[in-house]
C-alpha positions, -999 to +999 in steps of 0.1 A: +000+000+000+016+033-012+012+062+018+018+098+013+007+131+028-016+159+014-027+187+028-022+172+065-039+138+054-021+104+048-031+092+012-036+053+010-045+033-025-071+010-012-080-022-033-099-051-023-097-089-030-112-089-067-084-055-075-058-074-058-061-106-075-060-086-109-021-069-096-010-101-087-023-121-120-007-092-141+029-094-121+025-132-124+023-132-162+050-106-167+075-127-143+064-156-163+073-132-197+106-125-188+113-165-173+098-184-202+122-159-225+149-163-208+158-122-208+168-092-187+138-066-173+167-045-183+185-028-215+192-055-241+211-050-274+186-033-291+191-002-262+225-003-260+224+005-296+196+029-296+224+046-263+254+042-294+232+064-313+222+087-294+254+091-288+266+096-321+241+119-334+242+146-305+285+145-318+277+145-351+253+169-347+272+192-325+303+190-349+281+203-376+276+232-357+317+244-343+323+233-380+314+269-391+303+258-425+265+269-418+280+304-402+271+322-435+232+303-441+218+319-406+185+300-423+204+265-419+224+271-389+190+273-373+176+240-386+210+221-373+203+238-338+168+227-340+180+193-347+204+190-317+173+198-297+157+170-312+187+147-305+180+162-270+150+151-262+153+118-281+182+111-250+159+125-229+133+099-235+155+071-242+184+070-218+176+097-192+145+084-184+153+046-183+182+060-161+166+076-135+137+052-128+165+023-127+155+008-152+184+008-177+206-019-155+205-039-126+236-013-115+224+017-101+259+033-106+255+025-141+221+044-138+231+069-118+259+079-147+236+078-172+214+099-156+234+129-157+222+132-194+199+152-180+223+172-170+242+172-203+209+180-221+200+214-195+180+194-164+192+177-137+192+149-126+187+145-088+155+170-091+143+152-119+143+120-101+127+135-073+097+153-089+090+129-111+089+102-087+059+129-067+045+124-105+047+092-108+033+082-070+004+099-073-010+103-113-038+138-112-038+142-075-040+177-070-014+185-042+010+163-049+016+157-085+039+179-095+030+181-133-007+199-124+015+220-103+015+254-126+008+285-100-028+291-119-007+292-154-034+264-162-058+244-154-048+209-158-075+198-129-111+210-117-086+212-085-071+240-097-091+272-090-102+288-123-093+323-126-106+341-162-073+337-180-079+297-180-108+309-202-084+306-230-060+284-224-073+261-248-050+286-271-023+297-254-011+266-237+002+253-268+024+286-272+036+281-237+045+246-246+072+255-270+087+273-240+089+241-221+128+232-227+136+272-227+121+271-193+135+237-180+173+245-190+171+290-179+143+292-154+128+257-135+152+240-115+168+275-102+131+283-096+129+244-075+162+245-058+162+282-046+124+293-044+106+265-030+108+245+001+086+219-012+082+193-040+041+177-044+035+174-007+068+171+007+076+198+028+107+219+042+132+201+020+170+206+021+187+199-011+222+181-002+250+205-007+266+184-037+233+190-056+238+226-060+271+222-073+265+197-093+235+213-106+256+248-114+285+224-128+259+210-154+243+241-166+278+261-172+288+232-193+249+231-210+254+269-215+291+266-225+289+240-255+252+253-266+261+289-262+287+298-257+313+284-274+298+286-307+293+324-299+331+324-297+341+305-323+316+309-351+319+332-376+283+342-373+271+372-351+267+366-320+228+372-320+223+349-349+240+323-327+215+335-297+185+332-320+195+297-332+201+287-294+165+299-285+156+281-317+167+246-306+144+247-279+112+258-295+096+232-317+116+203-295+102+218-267+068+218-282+073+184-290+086+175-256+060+182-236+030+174-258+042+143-262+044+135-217+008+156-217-015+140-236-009+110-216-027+122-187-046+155-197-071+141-217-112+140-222-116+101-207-092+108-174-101+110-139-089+134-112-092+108-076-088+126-042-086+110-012-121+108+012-123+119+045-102+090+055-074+099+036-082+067+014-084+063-027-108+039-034-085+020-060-052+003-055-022+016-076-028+000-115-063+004-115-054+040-104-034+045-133-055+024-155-080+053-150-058+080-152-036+078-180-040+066-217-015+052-244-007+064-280+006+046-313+014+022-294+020-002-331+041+023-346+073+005-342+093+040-352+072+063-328+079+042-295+112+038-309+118+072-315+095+083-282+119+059-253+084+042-249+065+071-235+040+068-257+035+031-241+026+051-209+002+026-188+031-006-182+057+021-176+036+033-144+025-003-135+059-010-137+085+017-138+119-004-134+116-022-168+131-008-193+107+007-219+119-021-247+097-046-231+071-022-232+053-034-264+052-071-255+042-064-214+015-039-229+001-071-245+001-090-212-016-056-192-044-054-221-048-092-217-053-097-183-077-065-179-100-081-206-101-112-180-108-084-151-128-065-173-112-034-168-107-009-193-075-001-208-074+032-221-055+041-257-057+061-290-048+047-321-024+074-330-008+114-317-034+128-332-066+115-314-049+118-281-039+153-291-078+159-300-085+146-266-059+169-247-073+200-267-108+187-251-098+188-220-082+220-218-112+242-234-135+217-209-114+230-178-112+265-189-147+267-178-151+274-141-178+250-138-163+224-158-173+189-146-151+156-145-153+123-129-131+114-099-128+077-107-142+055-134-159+022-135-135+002-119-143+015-087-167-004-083-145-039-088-152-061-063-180-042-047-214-059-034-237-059-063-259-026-063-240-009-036-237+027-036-202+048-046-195+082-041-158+075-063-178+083-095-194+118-087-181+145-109-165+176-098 
């Protein structure tokens, strides 16, 4: 049973013996999966490769650039800038993030290595791991996931009070996306590390020491080999170089977080709090099972290219595999909640899920905007006929 604290209250996911049975069944297949195969929950060939390349192309890339031959085509050097922030984020989903949830190797110095990727790419590491993992804990509870967590900038929740600016934020978000990496590599983990005491519900926290260095270490060499260096060395001016920096984070950035939002921000999601009790009337999966939806999950080159995020549901069942597996383990998950009948929630491609974020936003943006607190499964296990308050809208 997971335990946390909100707003004074200790949060417990509360199952019973029908929603219980259907965790255990599913963890009994997948260890069965990974026995019968004979293979590692952890990166196989096929990551290490996808790690060479990342690898390569982020060099390659970068070389491009310092290589000065794109100095005189401003026009071009922006396009190779906006490629390294591609190559970015396609570490970002494929090695950072297997990194920090442990998932990349048994060896959690090995993970912990790799992890600074984030650092190398404008993040950090340790705060990554640590607000993510107040994500990850507690999917669209308002007070303790940190991703609804925008100071009234949206309205990602019917938590969230409206205020009349969330009236259009069916529009604007989607410009504020494309600031997402600007913000994340100038502004956000300053913003976490020296103007907040608290991350989801965890209060008064003291970073270690080590964490601000590292984290001032990583940004100076971010801002050196991004920045400036090539402001040094290139031929071109130095505000062509500035524009082409701002550039690389744009569309990427755009692309970054649309890709992690319509996972969870979507018309079909469900916004749980806990009762007077402090209790969610759902254990963990089914929790997330009503909370979050996948995407192309067949298109072999999208979850290729995507780390798996797109294959969002196993990753929050099951966070330590790497996302390789996810494809074949989402098989087993859809499987065994047609024997449960519980519904597993996905769109056939980006472009319905999109349609379903956009949904949801101009939904919230009205103050009186109603949305169900848990779905259908609920009711799992329950005496037949008896009443639930878990599917009241707010």
């Amino acid at each position: 049973m997971l335990k946390q604290t909100t707003s004074g209250k200790r949060v417990n996911f509360k199952g019973n013996p029908r929603k219980e049975e259907f965790i255990r069944e599913l963890r009994s297949r997948v260890d069965a999966y990974f026995t019968d195969n004979n293979i590692s929950r952890y990166a196989n060939t096929e990551m290490v490769i996808k790690t060479i390349f990342a690898i390569c192309a982020w060099v390659a890339t970068y070389t491009l650039i310092m290589s000065d031959t794109l100095s005189g085509s401003p026009l071009s050097l922006f396009l190779v800038y906006m490629l390294l922030g591609y190559v970015n984020i396609f570490i970002a989903f494929n090695i950072m993030h297997d990194s920090t949830h442990d998932a990349y190797s048994a060896n959690k110095k090995v993970n912990k290595i790799l992890g600074y990727s984030m650092d190398f790419i404008g993040g950090n590491q340790y705060l990554f791991r640590r607000m993510h993992g107040a994500h990850h804990g507690y999917v669209n509870i308002q007070g303790i996931d940190v991703t609804l967590e925008t100071h009234g900038l949206f309205r990602f929740t019917p938590d969230e009070p409206w205020l009349p600016r969330h009236r259009y934020q069916h529009i604007y978000t989607f410009i504020l996306y494309s600031l997402a990496m600007l913000q994340w590599a100038t502004m956000k983990d300053f913003k976490w590390f020296f103007g907040e005491a608290h991350i989801g519900n965890q209060k008064h926290i003291k970073h270690p020491f080590r964490e601000y260095v590292i984290l001032l270490i990583g940004k100076s060499v971010y801002f050196g080999l991004t920045l400036v260096l090539p402001m040094i060395f290139l031929s071109a001016a130095w505000y062509t170089v500035l524009g082409a920096w701002v550039f690389m984070h744009i569309l990427p950035g755009l692309t970054f977080a649309l890709i992690f939002q319509v996972t969870h921000v979507y018309e079909g999601t469900t916004y749980p709090q806990p009762d007077e009790d402090g209790n969610i009337d759902n254990n963990y999966a089914l929790h997330v099972l009503e909370t979050t939806a996948d995407f192309s999950r067949h298109s072999r080159l999208g979850s290729w290219l995507m780390g798996g995020i797109n294959i969002h549901v196993i990753h929050h069942i099951l966070p330590q595999v790497c996302h390789v597996h996810y494809p074949a383990l989402t098989k087993i998950l859809k499987s065994t909640c047609d024997d449960f009948g519980i519904e597993y929630q996905e769109n056939p491609n980006f472009w319905v899920a999109l349609k379903k974020h956009y949904k949801m936003l101009k939904h919230l943006s009205q103050p009186d905007a109603k949305v169900p607190r848990v779905g259908k499964s609920a009711l799992i296990g329950l005496a037949p006929n008896r009443p639930t308050t878990s599917l009241e809208a707010v």
